[in-house]
C-alpha positions as protocol buffer text, in pm:
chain_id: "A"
residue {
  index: 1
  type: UNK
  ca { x: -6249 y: 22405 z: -20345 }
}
residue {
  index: 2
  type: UNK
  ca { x: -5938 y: 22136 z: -20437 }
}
residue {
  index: 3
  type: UNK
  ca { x: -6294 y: 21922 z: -20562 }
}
residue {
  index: 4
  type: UNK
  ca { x: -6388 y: 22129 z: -20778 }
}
residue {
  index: 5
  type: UNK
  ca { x: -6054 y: 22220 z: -20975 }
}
residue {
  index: 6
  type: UNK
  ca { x: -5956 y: 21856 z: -20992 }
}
residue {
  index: 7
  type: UNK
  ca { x: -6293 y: 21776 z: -21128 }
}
residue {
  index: 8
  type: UNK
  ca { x: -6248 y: 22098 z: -21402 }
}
residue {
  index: 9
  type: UNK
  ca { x: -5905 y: 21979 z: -21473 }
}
residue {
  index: 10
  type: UNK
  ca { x: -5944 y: 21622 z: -21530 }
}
residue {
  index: 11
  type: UNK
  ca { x: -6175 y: 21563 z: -21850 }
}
residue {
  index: 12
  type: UNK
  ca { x: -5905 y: 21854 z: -22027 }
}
residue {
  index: 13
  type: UNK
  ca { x: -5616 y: 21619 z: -21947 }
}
residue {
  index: 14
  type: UNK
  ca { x: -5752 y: 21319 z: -22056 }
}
residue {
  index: 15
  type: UNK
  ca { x: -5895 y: 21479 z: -22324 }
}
residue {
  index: 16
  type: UNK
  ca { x: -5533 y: 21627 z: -22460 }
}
residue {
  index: 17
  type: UNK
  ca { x: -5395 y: 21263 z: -22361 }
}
residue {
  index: 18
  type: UNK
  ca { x: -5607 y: 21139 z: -22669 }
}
residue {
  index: 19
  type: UNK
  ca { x: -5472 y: 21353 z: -22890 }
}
residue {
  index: 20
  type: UNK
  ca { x: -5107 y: 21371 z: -23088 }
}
residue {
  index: 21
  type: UNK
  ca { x: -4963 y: 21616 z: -22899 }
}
residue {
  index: 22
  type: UNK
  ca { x: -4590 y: 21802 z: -22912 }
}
residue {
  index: 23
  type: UNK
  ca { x: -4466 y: 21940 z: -22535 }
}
residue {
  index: 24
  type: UNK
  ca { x: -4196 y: 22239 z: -22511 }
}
residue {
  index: 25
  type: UNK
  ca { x: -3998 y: 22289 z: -22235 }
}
residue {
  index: 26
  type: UNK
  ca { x: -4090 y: 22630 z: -22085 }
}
residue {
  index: 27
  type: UNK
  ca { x: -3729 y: 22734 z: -22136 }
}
residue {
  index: 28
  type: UNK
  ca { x: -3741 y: 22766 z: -22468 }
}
residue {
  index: 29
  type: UNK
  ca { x: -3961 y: 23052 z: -22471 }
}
residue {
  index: 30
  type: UNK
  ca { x: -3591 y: 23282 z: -22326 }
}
residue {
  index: 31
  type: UNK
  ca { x: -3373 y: 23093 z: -22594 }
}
residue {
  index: 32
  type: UNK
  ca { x: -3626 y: 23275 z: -22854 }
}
residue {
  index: 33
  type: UNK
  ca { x: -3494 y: 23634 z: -22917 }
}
residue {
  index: 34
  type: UNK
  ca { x: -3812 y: 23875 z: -22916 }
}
residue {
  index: 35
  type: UNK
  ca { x: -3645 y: 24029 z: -23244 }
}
residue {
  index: 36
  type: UNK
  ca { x: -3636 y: 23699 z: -23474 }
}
residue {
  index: 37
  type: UNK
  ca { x: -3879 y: 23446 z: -23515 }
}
residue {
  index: 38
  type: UNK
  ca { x: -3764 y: 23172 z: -23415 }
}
residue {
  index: 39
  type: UNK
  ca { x: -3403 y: 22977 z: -23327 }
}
residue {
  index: 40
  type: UNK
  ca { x: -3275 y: 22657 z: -23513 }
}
residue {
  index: 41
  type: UNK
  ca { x: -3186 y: 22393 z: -23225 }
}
residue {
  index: 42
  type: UNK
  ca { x: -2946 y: 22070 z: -23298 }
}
residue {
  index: 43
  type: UNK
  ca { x: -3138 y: 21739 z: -23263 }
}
residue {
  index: 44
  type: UNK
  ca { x: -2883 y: 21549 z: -23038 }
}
residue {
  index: 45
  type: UNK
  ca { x: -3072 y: 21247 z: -22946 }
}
residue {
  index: 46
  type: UNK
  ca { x: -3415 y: 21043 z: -22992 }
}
residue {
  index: 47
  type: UNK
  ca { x: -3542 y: 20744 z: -22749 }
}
residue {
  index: 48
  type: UNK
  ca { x: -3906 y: 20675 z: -22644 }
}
residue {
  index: 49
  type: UNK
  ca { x: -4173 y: 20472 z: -22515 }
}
residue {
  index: 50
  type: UNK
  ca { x: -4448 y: 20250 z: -22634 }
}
residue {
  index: 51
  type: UNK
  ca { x: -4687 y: 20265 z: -22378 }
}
residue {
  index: 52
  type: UNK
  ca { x: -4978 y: 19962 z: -22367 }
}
residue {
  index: 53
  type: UNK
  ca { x: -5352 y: 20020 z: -22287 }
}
residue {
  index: 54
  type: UNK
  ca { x: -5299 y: 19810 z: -21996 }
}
residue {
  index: 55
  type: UNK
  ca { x: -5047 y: 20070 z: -21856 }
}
residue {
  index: 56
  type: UNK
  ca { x: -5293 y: 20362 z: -21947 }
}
residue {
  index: 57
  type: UNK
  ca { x: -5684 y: 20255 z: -21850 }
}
residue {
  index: 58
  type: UNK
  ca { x: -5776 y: 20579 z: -21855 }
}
residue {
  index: 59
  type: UNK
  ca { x: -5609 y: 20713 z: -22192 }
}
residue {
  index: 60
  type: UNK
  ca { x: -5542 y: 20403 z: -22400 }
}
residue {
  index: 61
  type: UNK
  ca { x: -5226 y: 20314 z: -22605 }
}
residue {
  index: 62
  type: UNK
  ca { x: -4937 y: 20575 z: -22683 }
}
residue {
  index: 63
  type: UNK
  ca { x: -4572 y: 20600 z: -22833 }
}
residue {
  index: 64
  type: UNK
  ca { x: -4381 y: 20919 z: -22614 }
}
residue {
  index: 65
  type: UNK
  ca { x: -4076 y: 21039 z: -22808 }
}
residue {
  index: 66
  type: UNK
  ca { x: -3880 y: 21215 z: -22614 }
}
residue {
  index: 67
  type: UNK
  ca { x: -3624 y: 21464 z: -22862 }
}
residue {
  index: 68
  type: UNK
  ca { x: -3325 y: 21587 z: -22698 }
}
residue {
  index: 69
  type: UNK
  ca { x: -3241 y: 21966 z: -22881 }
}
residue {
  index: 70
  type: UNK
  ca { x: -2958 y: 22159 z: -22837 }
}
residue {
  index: 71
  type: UNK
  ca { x: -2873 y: 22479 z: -22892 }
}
residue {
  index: 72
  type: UNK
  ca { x: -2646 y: 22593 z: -23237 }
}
residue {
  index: 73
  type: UNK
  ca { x: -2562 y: 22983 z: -23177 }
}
residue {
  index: 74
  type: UNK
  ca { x: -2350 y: 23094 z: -22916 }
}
residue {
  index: 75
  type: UNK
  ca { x: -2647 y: 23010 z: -22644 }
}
residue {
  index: 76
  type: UNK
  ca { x: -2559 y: 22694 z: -22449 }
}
residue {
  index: 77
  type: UNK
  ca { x: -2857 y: 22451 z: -22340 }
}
residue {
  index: 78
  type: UNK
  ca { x: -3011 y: 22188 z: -22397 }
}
residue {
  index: 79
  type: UNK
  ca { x: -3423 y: 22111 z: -22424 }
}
residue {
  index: 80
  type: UNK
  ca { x: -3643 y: 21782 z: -22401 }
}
residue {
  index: 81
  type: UNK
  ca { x: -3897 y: 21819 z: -22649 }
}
residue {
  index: 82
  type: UNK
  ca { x: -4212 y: 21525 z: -22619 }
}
residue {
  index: 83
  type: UNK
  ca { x: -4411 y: 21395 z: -22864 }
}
residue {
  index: 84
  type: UNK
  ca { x: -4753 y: 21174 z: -22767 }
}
residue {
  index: 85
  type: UNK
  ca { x: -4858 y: 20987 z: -23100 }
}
residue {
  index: 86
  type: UNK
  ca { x: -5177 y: 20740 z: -23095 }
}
residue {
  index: 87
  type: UNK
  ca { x: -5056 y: 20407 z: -23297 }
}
residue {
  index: 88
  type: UNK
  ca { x: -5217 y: 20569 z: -23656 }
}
residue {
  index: 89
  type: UNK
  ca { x: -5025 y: 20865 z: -23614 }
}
residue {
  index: 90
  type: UNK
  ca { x: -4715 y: 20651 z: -23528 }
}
residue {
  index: 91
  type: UNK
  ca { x: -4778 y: 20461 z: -23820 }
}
residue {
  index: 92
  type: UNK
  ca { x: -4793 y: 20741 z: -24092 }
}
residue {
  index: 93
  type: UNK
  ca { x: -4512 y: 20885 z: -23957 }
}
residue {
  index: 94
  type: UNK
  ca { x: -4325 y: 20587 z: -23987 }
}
residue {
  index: 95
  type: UNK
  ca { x: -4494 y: 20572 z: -24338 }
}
residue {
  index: 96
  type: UNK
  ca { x: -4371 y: 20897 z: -24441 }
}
residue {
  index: 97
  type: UNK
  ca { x: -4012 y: 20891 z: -24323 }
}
residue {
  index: 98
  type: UNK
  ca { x: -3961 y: 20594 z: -24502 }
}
residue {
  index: 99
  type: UNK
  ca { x: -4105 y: 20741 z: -24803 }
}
residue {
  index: 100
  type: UNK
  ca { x: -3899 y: 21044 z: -24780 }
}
residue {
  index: 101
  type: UNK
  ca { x: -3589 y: 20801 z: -24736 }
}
residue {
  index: 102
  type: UNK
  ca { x: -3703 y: 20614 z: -25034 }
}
residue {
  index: 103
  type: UNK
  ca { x: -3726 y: 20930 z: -25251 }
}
residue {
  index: 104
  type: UNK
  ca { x: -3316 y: 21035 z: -25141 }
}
residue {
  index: 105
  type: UNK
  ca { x: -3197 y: 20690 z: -25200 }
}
residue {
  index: 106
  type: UNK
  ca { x: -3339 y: 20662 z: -25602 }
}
């Protein structure tokens, strides 16, 4: 029986490991109120990971940002949020925030 799930469950993971992808914590599901919809959280810090294709075989090349959140109200906490971009979605990103920056500083 342990064949057959890991052989069900395999293909799915590599197949979301090829995609851009954005992971929440399950904890953040409580520091949602059922009554609003949603909850502004602080961004208190950004580092990541540029993984090679050499280091993946299986899933190929991939930047992991890993976004620390906080939490504003009168909740306390703190939440790793992760982000798996493939190098074009990197890229336009990178494109776009710049632009954005561009556009404030003119």
């Amino acid at each position: 029986m342990a064949r057959e799930v890991t052989r069900k469950t395999a293909p799915v993971l590599r197949k979301l490991m090829n995609r851009n992808t954005m992971a929440f914590p399950r904890e953040l599901r409580e520091a949602i109120p059922d009554l609003h919809a949603g909850r502004i959280l602080e961004l208190d810090s950004i580092n990541g990971r540029a993984w090679k294709a050499s280091e993946r075989p299986l899933f190929g090349p991939l930047v992991e940002l890993k976004l620390v959140v906080k939490e504003t109200g009168k909740l306390r906490g703190q939440f790793v949020v992760r982000m798996g971009l493939q190098i074009e979605a990197v890229r336009q990103l990178a494109a776009t925030l710049t632009q954005l920056v561009d556009e404030l500083e003119t």
